[in-house]
C-alpha positions in Angstrom: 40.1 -80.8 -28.2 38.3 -83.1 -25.2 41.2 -82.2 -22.8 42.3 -79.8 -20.5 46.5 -80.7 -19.6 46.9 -80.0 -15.8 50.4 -81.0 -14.1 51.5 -82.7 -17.2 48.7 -84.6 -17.5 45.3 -84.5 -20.0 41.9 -84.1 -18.3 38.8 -85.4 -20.4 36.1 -82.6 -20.3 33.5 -84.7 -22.0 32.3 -88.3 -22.4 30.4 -89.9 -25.1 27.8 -92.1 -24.4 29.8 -95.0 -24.6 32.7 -94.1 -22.8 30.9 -92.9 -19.9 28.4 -96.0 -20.0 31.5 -98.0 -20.1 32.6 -96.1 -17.4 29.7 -96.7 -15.1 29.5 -100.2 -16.1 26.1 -99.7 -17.6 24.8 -100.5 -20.8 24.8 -98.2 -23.2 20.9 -98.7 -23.8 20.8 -97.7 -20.1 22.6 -94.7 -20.5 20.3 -93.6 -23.3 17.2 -94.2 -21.4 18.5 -92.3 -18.2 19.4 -89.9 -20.3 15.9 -89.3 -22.9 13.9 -89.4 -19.7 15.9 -87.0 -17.9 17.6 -88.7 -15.6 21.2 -88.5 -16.5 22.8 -85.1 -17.3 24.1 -84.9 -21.0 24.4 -82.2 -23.6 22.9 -82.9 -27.1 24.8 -81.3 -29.9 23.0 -81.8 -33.5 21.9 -85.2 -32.2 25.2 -86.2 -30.5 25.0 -86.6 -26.9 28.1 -86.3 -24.9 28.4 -86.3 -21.2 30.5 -83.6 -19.4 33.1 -85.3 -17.2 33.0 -83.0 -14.5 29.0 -84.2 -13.8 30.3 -87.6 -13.3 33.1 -86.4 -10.9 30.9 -84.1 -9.0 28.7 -87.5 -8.5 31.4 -89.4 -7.2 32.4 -86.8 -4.6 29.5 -86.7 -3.5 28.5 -90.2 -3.4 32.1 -90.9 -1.6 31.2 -87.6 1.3 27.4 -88.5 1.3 26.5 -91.7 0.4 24.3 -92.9 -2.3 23.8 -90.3 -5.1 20.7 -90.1 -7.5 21.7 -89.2 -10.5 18.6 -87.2 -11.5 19.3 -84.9 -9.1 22.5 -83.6 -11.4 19.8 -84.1 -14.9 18.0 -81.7 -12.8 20.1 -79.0 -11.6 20.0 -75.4 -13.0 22.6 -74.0 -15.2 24.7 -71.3 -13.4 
């Protein structure tokens, strides 16, 4: 399932690319060249790439507390 249910309600935990370009209002040829040249974070899954939600809601938090957000900066980030 690509849901969590918190208060009643279903959480996406994952994107695809379409969905999340559509979501960005970006082409999805956009999204698949930030993503190949590591700009975007995504998870490849035997050749399926899906984006985890929670990277696009940590970027908006922190564009709406900060400012302008570069997403390579979340491509980038070490696991942990």
């Amino acid at each position: 399932m690509n849901a969590n249910v918190i208060s009643g309600r279903q959480v996406r935990r994952f994107y695809d690319v379409a969905e999340a370009a559509e979501l960005l209002r970006l082409s999805e040829p956009t999204l698949y060249r930030a993503i190949r040249a590591g700009e975007f974070p995504a998870i490849r899954v035997r050749g399926r790439l899906v984006i985890p939600a929670r990277a696009i809601d940590d970027m908006e938090t922190s564009a709406l507390a900060n400012g302008l957000v570069d997403a390579r900066t979340y491509a980038l980030r070490p696991a942990g």
